[in-house]
C-alpha positions in Angstrom: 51.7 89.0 -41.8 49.9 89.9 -44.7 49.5 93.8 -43.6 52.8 93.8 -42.8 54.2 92.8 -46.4 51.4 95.2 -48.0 53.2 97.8 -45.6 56.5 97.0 -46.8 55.5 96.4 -51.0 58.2 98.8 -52.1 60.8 97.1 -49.7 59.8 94.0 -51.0 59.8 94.9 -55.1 63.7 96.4 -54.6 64.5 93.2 -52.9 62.9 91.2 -55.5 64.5 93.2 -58.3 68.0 93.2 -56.5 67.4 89.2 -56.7 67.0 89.5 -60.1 70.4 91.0 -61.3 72.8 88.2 -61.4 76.7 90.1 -59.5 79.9 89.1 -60.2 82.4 89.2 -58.3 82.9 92.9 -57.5 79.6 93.5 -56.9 78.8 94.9 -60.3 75.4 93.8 -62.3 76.1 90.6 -65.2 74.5 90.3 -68.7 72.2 87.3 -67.7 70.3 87.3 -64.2 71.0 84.1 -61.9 67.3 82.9 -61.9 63.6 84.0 -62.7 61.7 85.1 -59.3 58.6 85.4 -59.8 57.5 89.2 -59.5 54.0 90.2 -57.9 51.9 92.1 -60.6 50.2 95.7 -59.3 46.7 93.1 -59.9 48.4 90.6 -57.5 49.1 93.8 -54.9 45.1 94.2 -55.5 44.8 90.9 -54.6 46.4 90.6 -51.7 44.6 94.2 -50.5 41.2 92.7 -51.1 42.4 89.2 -49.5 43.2 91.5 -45.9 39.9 93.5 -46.5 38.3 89.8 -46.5 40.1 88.6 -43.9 39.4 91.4 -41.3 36.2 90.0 -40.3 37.5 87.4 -39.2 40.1 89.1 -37.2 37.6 91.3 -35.3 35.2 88.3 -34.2 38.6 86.8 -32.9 39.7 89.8 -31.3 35.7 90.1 -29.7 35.6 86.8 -28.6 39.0 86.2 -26.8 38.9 85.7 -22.9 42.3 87.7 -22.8 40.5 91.2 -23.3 41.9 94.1 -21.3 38.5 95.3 -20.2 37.4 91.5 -19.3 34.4 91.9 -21.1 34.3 89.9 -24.1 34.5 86.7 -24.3 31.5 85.2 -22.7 29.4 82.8 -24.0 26.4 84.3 -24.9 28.4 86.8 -27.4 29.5 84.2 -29.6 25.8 83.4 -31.5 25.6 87.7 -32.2 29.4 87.2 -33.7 29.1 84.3 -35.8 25.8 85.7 -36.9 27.2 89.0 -37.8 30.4 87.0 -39.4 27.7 85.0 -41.5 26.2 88.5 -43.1 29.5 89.8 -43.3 30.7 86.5 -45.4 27.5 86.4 -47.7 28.2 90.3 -48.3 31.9 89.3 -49.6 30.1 86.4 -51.5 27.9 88.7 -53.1 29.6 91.6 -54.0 30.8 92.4 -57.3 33.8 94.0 -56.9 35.3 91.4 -55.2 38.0 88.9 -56.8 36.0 85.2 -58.1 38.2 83.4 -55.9 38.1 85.1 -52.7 34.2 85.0 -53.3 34.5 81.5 -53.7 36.4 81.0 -50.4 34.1 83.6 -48.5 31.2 81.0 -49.9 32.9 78.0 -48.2 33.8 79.9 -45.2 29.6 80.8 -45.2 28.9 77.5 -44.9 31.2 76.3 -43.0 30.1 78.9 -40.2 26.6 77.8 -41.1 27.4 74.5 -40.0 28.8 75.1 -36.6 26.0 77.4 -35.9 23.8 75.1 -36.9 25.7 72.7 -34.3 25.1 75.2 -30.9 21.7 74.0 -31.5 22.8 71.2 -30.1 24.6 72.3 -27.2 23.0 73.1 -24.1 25.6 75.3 -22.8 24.3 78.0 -25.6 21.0 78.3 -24.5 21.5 78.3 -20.7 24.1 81.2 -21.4 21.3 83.5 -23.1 18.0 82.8 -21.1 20.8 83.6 -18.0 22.3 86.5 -19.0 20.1 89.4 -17.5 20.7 91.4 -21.0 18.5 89.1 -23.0 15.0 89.5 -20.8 
């Protein structure tokens, strides 16, 4: 949803402006407008880009990971400690860039260690470790 309204942002700022202009009657534009709607700002359109730039990982590891694959390949357990591992760098990268808005750092710092935790959890699980000493790929 979000590339899609980032997609349409000039669609979206004529809407907003239309919504704006209070009409009378026949059609034409009044002195006062009916309401304030709040406007996004070209910084909140930067926001939103680095948000979707952030998000994609998140996306990909889904889109590795699902069962449903065409090929039939992915999804397997054995590929989900490489993904969450690679989504872990990924996340401390967003954490630890600079260029990168405080609060998507921030939630890119919580989603770290959130992923840290359930990583830390397949330790647990038996399932992980009979699905890599198995696979024939990993010897």
């Amino acid at each position: 949803m979000l590339n899609r309204a980032i997609e349409l942002k000039d669609q979206i700022q004529v809407y907003v402006n239309n919504c704006l202009a209070k009409r009378d009657s026949k059609g034409q534009i009044a002195d006062k407008p009916i309401h304030k709607i709040t406007q996004l700002s070209e910084e909140d359109w930067l926001s939103l880009h680095a948000l979707k730039d952030a998000l994609q990982p998140f996306h990909e590891a889904t889109m590795l990971l699902q069962s449903n694959n065409k090929e039939g390949f992915y999804g397997f357990l054995w590929e989900c400690l490489p993904v969450i591992e690679w989504l872990m760098q990924t996340l401390k990268n967003i954490t630890n860039s600079n260029s990168i808005h405080t609060r998507i750092g921030l939630s890119a710092n919580n989603a770290w260690n959130k992923v840290k935790k359930y990583y830390k959890l397949t330790d647990n699980s038996p399932f992980y470790v009979a699905a890599i000493v198995l696979n024939p790929t990993h010897k």
